[in-house]
TIMARMAR-326722 format. One record per atom (N, C-alpha, C, O): residue number from 1; residue in three letters; atom name; x, z, y. Coordinates in steps of 0.02 Angstrom, whole numbers, plus 50000, padded with zeros to 5 digits. Atoms other than C-alpha are relative to their C-alpha. Example, Ala and Ser with C-alpha at 12.3 -4.5 7.8 and 13.67 -1.06 7.14 Angstrom:
<pts>
+-----+--------+-------+-------+-------+-------+
: num : residu : atome :    px :    pz :    py :
+-----+--------+-------+-------+-------+-------+
:   1 :    ala :     N : 50045 : 50000 : 49941 :
:   1 :    ala :    CA : 50615 : 50390 : 49775 :
:   1 :    ala :     C : 50045 : 50000 : 50060 :
:   1 :    ala :     O : 50097 : 50033 : 50059 :
:   2 :    ser :     N : 49958 : 49997 : 49941 :
:   2 :    ser :    CA : 50684 : 50357 : 49947 :
:   2 :    ser :     C : 49961 : 50037 : 50055 :
:   2 :    ser :     O : 49986 : 50045 : 50110 :
+-----+--------+-------+-------+-------+-------+
</pts>
This chain:
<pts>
+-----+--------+-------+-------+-------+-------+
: num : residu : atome :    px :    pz :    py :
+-----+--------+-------+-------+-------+-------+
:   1 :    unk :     N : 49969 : 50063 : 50020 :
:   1 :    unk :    CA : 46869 : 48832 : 38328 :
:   1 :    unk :     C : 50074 : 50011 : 49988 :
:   1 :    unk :     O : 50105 : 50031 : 50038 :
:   2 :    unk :     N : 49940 : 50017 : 50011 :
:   2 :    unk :    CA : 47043 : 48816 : 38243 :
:   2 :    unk :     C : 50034 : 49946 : 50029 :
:   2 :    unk :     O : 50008 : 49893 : 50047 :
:   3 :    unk :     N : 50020 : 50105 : 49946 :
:   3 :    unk :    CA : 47137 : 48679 : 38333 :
:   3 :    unk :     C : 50102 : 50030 : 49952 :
:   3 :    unk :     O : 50138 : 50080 : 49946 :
:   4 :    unk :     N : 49903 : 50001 : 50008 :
:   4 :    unk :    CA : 47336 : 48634 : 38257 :
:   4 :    unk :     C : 50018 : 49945 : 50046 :
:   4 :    unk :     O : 49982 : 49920 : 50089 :
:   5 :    unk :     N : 49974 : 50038 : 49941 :
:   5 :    unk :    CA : 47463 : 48521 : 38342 :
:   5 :    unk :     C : 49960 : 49944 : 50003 :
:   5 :    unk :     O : 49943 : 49932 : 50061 :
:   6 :    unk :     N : 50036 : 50052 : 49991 :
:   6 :    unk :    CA : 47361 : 48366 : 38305 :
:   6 :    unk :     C : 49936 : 49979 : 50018 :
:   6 :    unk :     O : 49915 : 49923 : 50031 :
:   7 :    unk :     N : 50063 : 49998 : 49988 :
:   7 :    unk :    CA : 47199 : 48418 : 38332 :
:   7 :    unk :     C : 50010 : 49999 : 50071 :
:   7 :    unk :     O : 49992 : 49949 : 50102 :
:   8 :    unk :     N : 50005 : 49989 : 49954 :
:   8 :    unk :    CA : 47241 : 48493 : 38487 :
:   8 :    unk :     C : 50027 : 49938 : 50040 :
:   8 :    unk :     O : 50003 : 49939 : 50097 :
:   9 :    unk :     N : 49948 : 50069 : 49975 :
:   9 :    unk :    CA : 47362 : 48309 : 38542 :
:   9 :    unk :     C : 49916 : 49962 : 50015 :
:   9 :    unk :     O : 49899 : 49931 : 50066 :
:  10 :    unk :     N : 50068 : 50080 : 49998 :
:  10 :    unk :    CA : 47181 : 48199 : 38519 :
:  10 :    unk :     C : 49980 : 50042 : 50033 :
:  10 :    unk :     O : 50017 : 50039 : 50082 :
:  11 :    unk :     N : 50015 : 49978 : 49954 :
:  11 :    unk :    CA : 47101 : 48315 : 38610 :
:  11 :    unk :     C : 49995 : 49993 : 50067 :
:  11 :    unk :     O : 49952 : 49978 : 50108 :
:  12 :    unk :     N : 49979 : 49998 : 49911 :
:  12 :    unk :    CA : 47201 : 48332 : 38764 :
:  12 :    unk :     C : 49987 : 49923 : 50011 :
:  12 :    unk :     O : 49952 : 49903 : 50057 :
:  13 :    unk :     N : 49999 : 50078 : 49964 :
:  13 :    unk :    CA : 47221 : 48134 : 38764 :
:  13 :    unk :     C : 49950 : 49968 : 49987 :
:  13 :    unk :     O : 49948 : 49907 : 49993 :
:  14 :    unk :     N : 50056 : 50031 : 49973 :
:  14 :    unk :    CA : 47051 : 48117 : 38750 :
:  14 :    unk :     C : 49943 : 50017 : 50070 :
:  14 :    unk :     O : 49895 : 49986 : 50092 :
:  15 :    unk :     N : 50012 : 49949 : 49937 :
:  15 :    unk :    CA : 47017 : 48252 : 38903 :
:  15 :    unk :     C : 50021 : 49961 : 50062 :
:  15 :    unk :     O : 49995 : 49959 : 50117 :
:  16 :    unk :     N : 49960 : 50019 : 49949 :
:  16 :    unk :    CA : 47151 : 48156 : 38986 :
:  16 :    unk :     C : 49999 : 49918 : 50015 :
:  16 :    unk :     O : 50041 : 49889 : 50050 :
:  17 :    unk :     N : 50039 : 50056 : 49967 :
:  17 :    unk :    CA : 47050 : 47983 : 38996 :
:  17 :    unk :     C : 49966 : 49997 : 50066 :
:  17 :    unk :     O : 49955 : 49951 : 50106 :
:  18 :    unk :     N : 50055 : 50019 : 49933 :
:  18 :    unk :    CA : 46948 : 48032 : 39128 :
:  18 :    unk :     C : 50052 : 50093 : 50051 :
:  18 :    unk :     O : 50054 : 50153 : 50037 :
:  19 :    unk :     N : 49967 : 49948 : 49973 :
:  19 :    unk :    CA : 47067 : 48131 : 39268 :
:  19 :    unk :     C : 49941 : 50056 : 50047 :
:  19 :    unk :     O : 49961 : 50097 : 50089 :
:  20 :    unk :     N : 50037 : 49958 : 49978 :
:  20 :    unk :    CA : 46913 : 48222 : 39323 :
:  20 :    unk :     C : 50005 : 50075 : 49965 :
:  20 :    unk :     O : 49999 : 50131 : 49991 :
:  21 :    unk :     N : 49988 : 49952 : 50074 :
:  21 :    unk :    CA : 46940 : 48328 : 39161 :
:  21 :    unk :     C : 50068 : 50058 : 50007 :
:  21 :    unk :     O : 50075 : 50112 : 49979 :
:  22 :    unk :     N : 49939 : 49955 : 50030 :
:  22 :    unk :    CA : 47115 : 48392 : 39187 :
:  22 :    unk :     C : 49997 : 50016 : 50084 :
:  22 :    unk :     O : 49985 : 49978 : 50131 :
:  23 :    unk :     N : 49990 : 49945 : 49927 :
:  23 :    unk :    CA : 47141 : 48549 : 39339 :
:  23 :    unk :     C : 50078 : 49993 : 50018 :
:  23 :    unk :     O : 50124 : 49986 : 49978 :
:  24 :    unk :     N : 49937 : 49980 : 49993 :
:  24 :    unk :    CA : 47286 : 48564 : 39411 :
:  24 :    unk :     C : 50022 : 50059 : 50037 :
:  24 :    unk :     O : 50016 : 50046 : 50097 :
:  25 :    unk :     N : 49975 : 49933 : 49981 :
:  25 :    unk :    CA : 47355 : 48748 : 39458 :
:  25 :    unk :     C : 50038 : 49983 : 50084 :
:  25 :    unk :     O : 50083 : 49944 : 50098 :
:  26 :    unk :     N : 49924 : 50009 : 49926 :
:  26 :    unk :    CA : 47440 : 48757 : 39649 :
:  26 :    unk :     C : 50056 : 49997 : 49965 :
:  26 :    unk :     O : 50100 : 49956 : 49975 :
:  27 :    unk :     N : 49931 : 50002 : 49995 :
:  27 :    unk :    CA : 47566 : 48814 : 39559 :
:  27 :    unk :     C : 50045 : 49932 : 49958 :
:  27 :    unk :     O : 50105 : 49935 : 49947 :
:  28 :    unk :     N : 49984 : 50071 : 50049 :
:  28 :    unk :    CA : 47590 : 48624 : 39452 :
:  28 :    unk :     C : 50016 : 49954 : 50049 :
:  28 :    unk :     O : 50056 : 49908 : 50052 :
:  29 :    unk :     N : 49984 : 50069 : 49924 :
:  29 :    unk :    CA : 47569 : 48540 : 39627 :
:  29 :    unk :     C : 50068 : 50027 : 50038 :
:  29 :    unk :     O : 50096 : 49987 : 50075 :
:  30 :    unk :     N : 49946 : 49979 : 49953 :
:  30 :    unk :    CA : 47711 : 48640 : 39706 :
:  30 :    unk :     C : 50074 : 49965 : 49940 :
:  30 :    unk :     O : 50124 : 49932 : 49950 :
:  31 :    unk :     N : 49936 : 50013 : 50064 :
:  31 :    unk :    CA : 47822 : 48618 : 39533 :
:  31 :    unk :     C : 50014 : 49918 : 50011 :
:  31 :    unk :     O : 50067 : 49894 : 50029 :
:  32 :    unk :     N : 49997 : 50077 : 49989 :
:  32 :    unk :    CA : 47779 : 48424 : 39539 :
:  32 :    unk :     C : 50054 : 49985 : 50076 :
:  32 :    unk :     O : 50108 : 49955 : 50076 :
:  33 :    unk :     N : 49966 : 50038 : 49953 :
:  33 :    unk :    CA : 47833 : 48401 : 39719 :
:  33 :    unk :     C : 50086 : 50034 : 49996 :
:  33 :    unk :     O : 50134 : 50002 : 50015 :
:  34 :    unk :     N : 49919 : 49991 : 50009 :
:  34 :    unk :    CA : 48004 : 48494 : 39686 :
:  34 :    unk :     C : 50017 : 49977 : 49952 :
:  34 :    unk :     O : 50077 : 49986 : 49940 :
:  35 :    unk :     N : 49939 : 50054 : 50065 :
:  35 :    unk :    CA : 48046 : 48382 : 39528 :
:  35 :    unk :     C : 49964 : 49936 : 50024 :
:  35 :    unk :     O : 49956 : 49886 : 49988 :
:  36 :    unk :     N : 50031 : 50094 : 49982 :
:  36 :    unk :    CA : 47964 : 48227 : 39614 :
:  36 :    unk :     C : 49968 : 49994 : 49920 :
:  36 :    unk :     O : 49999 : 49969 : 49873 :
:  37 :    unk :     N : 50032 : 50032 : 50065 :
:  37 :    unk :    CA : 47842 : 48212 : 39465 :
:  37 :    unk :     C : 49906 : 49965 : 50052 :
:  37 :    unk :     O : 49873 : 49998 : 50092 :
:  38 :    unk :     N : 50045 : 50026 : 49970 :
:  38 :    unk :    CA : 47691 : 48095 : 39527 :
:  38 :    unk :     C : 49925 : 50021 : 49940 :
:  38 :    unk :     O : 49934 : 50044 : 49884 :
:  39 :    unk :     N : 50066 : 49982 : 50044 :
:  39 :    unk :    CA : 47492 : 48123 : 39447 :
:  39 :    unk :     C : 50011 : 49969 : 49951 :
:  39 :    unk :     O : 50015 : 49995 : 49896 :
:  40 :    unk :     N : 50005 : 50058 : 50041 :
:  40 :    unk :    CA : 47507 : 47957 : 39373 :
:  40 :    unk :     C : 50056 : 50033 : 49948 :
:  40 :    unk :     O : 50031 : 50049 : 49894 :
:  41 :    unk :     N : 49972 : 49985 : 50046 :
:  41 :    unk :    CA : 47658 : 48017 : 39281 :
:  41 :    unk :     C : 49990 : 50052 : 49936 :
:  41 :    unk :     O : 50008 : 50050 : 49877 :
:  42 :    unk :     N : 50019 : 49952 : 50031 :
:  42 :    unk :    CA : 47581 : 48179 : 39240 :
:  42 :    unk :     C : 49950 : 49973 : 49927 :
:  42 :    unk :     O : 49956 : 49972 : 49866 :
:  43 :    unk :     N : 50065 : 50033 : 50049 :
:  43 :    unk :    CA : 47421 : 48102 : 39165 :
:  43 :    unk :     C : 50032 : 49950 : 49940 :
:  43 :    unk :     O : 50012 : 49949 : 49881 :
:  44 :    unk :     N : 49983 : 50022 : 50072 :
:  44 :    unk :    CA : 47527 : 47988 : 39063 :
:  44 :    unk :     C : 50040 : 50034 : 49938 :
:  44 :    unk :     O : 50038 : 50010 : 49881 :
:  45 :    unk :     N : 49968 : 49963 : 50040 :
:  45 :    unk :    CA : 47630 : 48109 : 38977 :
:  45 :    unk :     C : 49944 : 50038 : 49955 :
:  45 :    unk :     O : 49951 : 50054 : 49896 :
:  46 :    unk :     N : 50052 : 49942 : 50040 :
:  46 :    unk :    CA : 47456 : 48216 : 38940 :
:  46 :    unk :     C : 49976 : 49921 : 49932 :
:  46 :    unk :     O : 49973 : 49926 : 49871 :
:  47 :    unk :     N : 50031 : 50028 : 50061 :
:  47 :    unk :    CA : 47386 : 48037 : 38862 :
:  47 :    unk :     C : 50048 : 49983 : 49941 :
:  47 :    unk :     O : 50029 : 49987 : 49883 :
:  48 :    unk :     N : 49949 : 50038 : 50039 :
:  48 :    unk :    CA : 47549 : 47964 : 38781 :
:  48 :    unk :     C : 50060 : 50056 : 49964 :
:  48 :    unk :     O : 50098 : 50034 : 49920 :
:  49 :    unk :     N : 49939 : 49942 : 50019 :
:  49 :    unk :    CA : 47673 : 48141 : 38745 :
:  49 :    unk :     C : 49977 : 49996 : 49928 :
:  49 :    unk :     O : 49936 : 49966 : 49894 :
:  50 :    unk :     N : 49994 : 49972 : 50072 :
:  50 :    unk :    CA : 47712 : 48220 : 38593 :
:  50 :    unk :     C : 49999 : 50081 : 49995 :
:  50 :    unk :     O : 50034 : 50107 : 50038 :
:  51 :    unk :     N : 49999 : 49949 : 49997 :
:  51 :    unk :    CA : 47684 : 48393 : 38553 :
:  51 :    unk :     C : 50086 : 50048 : 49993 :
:  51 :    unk :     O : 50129 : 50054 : 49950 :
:  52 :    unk :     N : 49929 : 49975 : 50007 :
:  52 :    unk :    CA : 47832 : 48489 : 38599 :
:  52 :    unk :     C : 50033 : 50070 : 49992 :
:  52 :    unk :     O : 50086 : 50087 : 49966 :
:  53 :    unk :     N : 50037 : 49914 : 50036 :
:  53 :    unk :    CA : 47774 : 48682 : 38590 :
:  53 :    unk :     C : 49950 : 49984 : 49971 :
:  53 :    unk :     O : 49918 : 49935 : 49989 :
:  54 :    unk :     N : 50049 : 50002 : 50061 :
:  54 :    unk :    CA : 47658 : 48704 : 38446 :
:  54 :    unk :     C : 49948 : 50030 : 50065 :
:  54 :    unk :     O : 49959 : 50056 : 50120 :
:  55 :    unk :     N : 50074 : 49955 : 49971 :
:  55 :    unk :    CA : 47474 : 48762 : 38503 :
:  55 :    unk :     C : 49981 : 50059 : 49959 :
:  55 :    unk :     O : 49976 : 50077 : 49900 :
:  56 :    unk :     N : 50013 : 49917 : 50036 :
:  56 :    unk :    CA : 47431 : 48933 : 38508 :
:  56 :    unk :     C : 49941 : 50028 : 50061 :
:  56 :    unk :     O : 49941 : 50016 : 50121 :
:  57 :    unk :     N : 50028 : 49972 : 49969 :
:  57 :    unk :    CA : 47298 : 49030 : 38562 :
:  57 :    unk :     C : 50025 : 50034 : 50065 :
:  57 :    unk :     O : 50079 : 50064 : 50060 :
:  58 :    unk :     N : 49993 : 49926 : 49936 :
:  58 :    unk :    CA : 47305 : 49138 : 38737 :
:  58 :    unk :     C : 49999 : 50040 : 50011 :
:  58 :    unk :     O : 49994 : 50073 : 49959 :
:  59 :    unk :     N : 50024 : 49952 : 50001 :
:  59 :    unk :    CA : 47283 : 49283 : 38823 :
:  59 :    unk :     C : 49925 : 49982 : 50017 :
:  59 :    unk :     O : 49882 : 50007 : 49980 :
:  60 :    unk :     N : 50074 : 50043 : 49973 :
:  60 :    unk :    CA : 47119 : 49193 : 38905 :
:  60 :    unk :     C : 49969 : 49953 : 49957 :
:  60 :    unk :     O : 49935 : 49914 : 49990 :
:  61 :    unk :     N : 50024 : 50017 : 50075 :
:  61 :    unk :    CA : 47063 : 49119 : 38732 :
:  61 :    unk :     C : 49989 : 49924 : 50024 :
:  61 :    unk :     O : 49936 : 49900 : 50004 :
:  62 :    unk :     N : 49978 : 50057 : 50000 :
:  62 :    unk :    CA : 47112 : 48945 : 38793 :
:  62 :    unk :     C : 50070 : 49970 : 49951 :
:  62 :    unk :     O : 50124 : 49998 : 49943 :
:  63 :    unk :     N : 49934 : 50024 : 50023 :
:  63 :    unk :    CA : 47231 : 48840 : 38699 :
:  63 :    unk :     C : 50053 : 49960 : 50014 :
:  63 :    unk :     O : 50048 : 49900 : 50025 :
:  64 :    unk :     N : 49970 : 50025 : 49987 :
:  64 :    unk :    CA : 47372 : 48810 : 38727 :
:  64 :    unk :     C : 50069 : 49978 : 49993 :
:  64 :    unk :     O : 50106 : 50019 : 49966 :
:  65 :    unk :     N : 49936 : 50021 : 50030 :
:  65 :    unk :    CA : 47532 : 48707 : 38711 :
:  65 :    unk :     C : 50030 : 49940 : 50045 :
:  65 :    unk :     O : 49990 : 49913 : 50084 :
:  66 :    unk :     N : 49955 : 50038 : 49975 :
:  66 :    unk :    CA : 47673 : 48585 : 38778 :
:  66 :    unk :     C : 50024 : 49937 : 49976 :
:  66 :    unk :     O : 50061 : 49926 : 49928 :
:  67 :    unk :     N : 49978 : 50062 : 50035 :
:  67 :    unk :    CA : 47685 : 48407 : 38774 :
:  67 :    unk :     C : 50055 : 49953 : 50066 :
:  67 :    unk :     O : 50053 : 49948 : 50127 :
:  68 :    unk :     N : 49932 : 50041 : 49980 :
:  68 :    unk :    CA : 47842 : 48300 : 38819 :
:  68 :    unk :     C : 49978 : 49917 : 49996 :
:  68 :    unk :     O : 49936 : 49888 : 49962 :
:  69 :    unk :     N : 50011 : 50092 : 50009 :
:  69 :    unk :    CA : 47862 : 48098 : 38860 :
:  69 :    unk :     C : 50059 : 50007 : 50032 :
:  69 :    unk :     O : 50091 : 50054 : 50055 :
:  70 :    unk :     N : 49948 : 50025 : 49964 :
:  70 :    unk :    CA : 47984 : 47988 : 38923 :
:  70 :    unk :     C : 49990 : 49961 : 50027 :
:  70 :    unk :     O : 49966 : 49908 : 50006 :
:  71 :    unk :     N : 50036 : 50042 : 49947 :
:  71 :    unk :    CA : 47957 : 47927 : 39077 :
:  71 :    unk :     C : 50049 : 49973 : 50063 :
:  71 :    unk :     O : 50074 : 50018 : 50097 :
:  72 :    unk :     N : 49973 : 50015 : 49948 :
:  72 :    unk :    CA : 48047 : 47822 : 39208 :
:  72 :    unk :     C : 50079 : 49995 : 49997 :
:  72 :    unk :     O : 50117 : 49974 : 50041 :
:  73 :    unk :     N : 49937 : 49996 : 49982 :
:  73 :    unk :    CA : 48212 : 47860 : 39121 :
:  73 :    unk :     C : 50013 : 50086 : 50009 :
:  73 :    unk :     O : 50070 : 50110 : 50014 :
:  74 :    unk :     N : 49998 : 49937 : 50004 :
:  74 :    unk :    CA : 48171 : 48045 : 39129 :
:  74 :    unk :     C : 49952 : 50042 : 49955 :
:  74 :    unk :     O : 49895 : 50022 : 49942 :
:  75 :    unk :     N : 50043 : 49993 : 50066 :
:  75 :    unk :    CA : 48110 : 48161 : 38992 :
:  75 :    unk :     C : 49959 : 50064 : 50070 :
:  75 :    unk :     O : 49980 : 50100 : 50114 :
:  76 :    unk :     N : 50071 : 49933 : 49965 :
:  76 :    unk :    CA : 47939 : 48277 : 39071 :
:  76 :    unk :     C : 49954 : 50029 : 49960 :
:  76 :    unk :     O : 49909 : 49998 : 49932 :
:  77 :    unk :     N : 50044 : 49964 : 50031 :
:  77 :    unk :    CA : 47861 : 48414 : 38994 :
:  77 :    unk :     C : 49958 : 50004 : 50036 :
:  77 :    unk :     O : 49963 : 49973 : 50089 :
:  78 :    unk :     N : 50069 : 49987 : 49981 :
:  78 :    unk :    CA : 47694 : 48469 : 39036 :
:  78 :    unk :     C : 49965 : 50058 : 49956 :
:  78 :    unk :     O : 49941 : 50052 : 49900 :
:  79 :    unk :     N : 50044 : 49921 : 50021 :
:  79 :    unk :    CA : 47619 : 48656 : 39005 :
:  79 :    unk :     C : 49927 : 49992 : 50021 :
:  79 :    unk :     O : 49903 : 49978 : 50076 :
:  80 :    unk :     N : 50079 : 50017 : 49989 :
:  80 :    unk :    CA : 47435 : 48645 : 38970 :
:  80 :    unk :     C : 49975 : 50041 : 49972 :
:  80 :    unk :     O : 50003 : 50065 : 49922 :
:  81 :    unk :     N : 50045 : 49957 : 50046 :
:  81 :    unk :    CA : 47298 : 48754 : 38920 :
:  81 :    unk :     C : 49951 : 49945 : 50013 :
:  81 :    unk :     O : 49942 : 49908 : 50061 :
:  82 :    unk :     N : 50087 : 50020 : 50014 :
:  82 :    unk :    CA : 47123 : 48688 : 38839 :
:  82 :    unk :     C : 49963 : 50008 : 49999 :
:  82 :    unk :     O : 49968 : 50045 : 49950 :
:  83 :    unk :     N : 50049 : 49965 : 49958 :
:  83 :    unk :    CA : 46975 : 48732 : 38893 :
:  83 :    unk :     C : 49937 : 49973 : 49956 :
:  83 :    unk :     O : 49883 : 49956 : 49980 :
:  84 :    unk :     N : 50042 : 50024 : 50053 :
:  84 :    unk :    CA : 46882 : 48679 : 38748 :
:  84 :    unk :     C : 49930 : 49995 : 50006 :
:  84 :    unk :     O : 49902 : 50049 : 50015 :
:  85 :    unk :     N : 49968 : 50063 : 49994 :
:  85 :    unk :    CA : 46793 : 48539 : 38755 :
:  85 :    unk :     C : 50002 : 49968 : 50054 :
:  85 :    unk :     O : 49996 : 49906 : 50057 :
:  86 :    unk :     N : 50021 : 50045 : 49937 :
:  86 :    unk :    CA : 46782 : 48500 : 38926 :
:  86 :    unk :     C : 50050 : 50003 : 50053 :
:  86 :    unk :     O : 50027 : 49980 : 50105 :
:  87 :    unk :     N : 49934 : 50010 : 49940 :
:  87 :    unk :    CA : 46965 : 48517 : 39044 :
:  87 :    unk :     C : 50032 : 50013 : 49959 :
:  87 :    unk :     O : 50023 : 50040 : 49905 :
:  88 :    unk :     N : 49947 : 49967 : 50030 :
:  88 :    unk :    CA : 47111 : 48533 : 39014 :
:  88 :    unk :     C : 50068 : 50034 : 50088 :
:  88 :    unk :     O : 50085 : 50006 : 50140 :
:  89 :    unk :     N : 49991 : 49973 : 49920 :
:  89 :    unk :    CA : 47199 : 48653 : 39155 :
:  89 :    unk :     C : 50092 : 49986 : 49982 :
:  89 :    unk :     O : 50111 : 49984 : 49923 :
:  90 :    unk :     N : 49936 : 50043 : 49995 :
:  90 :    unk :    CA : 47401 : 48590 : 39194 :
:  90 :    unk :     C : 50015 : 50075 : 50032 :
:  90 :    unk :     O : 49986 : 50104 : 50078 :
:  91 :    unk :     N : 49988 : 49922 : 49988 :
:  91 :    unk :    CA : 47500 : 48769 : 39188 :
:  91 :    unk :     C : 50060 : 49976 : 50040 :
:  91 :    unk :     O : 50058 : 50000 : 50097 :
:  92 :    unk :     N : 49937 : 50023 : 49972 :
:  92 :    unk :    CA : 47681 : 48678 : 39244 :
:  92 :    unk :     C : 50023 : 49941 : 49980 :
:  92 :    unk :     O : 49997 : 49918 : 49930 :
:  93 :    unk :     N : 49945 : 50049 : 50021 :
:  93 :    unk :    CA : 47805 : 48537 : 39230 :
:  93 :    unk :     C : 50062 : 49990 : 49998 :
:  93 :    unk :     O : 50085 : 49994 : 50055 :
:  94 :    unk :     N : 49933 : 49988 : 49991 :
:  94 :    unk :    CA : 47976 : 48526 : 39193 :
:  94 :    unk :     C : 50054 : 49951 : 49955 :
:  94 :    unk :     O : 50114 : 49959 : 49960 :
+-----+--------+-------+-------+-------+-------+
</pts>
């Protein structure tokens, strides 16, 4: 499957309807609690962001790419790979 920025955007924020769908890495939960980023915030950035690194294949033939929002008054990225079509795994936040 080919996936570009837009393919891969509906995707994630249709992955990221149901939070059963999206993993989160220890290392996303440790990043979160040192920038105070909450789930809820996370999850809305995956449904509502904008692509902010293009999507690109992996080394682990997931795809993946970086989407940004503005939230609270603060801008939050979100590093994601896709796990095509069924998670989407949460690499960092920043």
């Amino acid at each position: 499957m080919r996936m570009n920025d837009a393919t891969a955007l509906k995707v994630l924020r249709e992955i990221a309807q149901d939070s059963a769908r999206v993993v989160m890495t220890d290392h996303v939960r440790l990043r979160m609690r040192q920038r105070k980023v909450t789930t809820t915030q996370l999850l809305i950035c995956l449904q509502r962001g904008f692509v902010s690194e293009h999507v690109a294949m992996d080394a682990h033939g997931y795809w993946k790419l970086t989407v940004s929002h503005r939230l609270a008054g603060k801008d939050l990225s979100v590093a994601v790979a896709i796990d095509v079509p069924s998670r989407a795994i949460v690499i960092t936040v920043f």
